[in-house]
PyMOL CGO cylinders between C-alpha atoms (Angstrom):
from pymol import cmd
from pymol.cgo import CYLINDER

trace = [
    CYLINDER, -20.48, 13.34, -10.80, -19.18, 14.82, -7.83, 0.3, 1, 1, 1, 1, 1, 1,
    CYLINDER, -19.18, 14.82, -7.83, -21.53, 12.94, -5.43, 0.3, 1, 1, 1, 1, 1, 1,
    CYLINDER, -21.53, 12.94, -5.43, -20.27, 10.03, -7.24, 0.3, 1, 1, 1, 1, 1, 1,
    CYLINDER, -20.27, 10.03, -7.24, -16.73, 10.64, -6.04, 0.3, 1, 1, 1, 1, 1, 1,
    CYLINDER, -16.73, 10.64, -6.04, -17.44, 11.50, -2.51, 0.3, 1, 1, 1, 1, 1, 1,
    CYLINDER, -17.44, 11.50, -2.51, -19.52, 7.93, -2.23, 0.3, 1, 1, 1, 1, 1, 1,
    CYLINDER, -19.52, 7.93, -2.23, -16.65, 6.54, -4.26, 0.3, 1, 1, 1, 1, 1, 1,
    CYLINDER, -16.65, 6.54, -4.26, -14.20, 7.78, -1.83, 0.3, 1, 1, 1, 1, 1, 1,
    CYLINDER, -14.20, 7.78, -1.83, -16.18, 7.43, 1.71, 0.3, 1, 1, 1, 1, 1, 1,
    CYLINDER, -16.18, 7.43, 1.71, -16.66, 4.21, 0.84, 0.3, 1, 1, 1, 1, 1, 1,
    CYLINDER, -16.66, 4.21, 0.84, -12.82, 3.37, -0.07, 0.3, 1, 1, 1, 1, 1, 1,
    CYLINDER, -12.82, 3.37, -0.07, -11.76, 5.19, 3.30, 0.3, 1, 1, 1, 1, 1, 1,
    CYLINDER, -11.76, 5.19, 3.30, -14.23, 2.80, 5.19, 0.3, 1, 1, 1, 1, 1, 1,
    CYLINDER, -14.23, 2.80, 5.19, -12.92, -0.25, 3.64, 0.3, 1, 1, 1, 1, 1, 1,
    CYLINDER, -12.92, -0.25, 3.64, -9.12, 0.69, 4.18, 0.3, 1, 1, 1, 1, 1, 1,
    CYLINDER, -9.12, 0.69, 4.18, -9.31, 2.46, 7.00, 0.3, 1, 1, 1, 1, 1, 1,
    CYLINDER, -9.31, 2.46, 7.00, -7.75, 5.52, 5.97, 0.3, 1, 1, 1, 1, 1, 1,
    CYLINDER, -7.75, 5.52, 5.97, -8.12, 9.21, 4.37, 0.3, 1, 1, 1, 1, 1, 1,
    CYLINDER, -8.12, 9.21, 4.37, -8.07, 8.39, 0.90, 0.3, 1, 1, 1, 1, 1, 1,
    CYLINDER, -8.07, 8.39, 0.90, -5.93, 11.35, -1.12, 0.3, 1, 1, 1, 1, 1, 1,
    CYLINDER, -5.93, 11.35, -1.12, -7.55, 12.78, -4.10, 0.3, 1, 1, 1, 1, 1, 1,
    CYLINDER, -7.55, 12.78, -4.10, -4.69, 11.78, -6.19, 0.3, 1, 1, 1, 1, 1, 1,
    CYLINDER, -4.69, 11.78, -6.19, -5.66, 8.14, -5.93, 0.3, 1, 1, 1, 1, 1, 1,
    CYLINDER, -5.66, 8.14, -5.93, -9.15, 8.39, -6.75, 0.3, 1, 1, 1, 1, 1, 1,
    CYLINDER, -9.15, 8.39, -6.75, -8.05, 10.23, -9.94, 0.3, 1, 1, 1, 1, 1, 1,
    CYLINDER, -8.05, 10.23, -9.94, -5.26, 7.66, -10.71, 0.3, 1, 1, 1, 1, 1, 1,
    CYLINDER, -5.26, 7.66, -10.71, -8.14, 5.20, -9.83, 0.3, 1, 1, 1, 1, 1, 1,
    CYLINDER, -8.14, 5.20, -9.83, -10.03, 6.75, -12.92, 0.3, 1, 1, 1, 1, 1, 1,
    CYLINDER, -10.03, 6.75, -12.92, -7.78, 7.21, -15.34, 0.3, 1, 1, 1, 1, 1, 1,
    CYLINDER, -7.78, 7.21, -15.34, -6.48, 3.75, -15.26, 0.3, 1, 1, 1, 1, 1, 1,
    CYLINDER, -6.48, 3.75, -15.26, -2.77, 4.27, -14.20, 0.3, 1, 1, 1, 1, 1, 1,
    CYLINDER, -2.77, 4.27, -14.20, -2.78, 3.30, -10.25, 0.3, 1, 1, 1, 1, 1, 1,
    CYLINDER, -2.78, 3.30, -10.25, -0.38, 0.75, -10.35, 0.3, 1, 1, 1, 1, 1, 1,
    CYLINDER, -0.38, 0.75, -10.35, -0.78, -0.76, -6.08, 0.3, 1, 1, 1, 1, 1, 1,
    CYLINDER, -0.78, -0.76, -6.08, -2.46, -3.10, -5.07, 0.3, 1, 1, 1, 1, 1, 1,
    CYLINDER, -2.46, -3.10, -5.07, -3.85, -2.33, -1.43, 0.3, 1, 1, 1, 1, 1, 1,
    CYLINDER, -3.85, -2.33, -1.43, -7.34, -2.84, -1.73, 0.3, 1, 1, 1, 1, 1, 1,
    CYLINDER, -7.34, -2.84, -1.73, -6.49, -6.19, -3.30, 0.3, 1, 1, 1, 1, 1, 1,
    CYLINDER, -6.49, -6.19, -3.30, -3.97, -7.07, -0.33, 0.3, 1, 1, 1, 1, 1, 1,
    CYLINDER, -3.97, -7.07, -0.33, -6.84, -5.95, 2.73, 0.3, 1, 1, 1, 1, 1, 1,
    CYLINDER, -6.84, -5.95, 2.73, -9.18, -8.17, 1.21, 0.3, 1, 1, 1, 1, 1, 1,
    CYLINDER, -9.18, -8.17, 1.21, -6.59, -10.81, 1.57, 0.3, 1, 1, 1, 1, 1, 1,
    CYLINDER, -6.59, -10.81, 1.57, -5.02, -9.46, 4.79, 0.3, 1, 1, 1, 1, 1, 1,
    CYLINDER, -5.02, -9.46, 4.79, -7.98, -7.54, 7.02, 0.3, 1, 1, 1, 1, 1, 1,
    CYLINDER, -7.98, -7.54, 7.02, -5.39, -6.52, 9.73, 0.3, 1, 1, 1, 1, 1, 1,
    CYLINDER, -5.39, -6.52, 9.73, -2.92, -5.03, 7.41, 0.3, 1, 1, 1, 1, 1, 1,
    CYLINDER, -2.92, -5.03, 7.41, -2.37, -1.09, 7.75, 0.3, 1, 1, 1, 1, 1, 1,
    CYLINDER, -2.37, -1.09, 7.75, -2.51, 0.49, 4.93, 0.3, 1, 1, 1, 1, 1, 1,
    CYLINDER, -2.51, 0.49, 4.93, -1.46, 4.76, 4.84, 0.3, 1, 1, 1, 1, 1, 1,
    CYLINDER, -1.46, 4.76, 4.84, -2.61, 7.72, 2.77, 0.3, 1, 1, 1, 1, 1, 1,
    CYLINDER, -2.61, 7.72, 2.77, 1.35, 7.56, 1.60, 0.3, 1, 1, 1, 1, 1, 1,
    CYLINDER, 1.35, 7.56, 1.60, 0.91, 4.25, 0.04, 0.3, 1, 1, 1, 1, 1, 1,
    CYLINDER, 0.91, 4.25, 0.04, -1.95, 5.24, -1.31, 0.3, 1, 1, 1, 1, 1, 1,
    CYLINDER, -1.95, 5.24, -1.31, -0.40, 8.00, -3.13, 0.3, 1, 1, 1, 1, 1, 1,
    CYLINDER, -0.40, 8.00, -3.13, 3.02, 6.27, -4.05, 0.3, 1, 1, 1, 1, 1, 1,
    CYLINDER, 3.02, 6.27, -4.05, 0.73, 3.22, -5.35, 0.3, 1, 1, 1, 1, 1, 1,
    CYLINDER, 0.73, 3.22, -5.35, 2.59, 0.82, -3.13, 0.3, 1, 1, 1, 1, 1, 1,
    CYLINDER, 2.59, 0.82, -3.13, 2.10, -2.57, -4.38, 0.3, 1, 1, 1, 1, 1, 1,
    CYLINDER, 2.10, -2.57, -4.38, 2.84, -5.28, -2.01, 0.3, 1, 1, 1, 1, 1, 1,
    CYLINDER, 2.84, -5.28, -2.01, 3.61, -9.53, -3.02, 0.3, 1, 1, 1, 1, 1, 1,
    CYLINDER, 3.61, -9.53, -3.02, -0.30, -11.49, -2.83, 0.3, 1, 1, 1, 1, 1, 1,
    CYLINDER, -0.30, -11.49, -2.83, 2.44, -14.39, -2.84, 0.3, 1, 1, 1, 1, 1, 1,
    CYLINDER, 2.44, -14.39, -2.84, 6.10, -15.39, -0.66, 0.3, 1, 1, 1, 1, 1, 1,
    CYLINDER, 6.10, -15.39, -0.66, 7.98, -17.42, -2.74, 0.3, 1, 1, 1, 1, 1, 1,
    CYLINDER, 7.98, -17.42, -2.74, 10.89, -19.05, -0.47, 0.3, 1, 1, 1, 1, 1, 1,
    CYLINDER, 10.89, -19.05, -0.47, 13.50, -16.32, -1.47, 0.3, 1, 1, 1, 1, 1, 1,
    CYLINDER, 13.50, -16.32, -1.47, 11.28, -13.35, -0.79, 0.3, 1, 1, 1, 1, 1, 1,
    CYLINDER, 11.28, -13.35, -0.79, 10.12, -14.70, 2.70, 0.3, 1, 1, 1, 1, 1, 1,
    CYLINDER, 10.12, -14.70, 2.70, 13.71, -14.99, 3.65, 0.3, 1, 1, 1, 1, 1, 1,
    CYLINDER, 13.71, -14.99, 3.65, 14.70, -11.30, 2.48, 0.3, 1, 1, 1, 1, 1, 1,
    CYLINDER, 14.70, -11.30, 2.48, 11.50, -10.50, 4.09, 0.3, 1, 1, 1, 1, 1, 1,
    CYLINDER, 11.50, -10.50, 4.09, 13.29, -11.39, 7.16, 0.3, 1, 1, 1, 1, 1, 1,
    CYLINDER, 13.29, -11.39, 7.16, 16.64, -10.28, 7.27, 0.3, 1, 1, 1, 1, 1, 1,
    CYLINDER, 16.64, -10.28, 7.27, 15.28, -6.69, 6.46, 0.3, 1, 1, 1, 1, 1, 1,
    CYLINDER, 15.28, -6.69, 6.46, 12.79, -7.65, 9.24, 0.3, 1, 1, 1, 1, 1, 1,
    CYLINDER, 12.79, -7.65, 9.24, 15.56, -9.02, 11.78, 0.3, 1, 1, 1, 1, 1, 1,
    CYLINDER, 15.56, -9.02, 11.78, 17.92, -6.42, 10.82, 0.3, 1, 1, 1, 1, 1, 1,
    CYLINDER, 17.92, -6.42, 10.82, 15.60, -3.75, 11.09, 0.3, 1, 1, 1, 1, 1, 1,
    CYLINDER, 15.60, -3.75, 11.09, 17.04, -1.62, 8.13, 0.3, 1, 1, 1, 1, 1, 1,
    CYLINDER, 17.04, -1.62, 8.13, 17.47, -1.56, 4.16, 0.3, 1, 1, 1, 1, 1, 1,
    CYLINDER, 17.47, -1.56, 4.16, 20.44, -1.11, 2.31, 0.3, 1, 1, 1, 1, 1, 1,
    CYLINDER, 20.44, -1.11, 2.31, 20.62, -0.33, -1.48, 0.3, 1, 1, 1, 1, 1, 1,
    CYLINDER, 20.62, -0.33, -1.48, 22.83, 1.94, -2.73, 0.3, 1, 1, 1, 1, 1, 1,
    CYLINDER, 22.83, 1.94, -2.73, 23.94, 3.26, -0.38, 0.3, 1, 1, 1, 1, 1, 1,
    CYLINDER, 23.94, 3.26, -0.38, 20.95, 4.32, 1.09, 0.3, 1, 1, 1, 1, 1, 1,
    CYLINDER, 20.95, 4.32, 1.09, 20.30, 3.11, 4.52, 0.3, 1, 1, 1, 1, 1, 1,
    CYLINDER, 20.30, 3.11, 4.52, 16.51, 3.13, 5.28, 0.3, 1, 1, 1, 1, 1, 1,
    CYLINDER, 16.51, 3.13, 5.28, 15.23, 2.04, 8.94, 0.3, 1, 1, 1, 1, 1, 1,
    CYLINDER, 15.23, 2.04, 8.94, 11.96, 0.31, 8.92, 0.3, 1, 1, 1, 1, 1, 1,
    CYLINDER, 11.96, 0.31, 8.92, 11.56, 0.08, 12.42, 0.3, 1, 1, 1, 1, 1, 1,
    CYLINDER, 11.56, 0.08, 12.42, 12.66, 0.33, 15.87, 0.3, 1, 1, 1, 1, 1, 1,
]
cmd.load_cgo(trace, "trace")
């Protein structure tokens, strides 16, 4: 069983690039993982995926409708996200 999991998981960190955090693997197992990386880098190879996302179960749109692609990029333009009051900077 537990050489099961560490092939399971080398070969998950070789696909996405990344250290793979227990937690995942378990959700993995247990049926509740809710992202869907491994399902966006086989659509997007050159996408970066993180051990955070991973572990948050980040799921990410397989498909831009037109309104998505434009809120896409004003938080892309603008650089931040509002909601709430919460201001979040996604880059610099």
């Amino acid at each position: 069983m537990l050489k099961d999991i560490k092939r399971i998981k080398k070969g998950l960190e070789t696909f996405l690039g990344v250290n793979v955090p227990s937690i995942h693997l378990f959700r993995q197992d247990i049926g509740v993982y809710t992202g869907n990386l491994e399902n966006a880098k086989m659509q997007w190879k050159n996408i970066d995926i993180s051990a955070d996302d991973l572990m948050y179960s980040v799921q990410l749109p397989m498909r831009l409708d037109e309104k998505l692609a434009f809120i896409l990029g004003v938080v892309w333009a603008d650089g931040c996200y509002n909601s709430n009051d919460i201001h979040t900077v996604l880059h610099k």
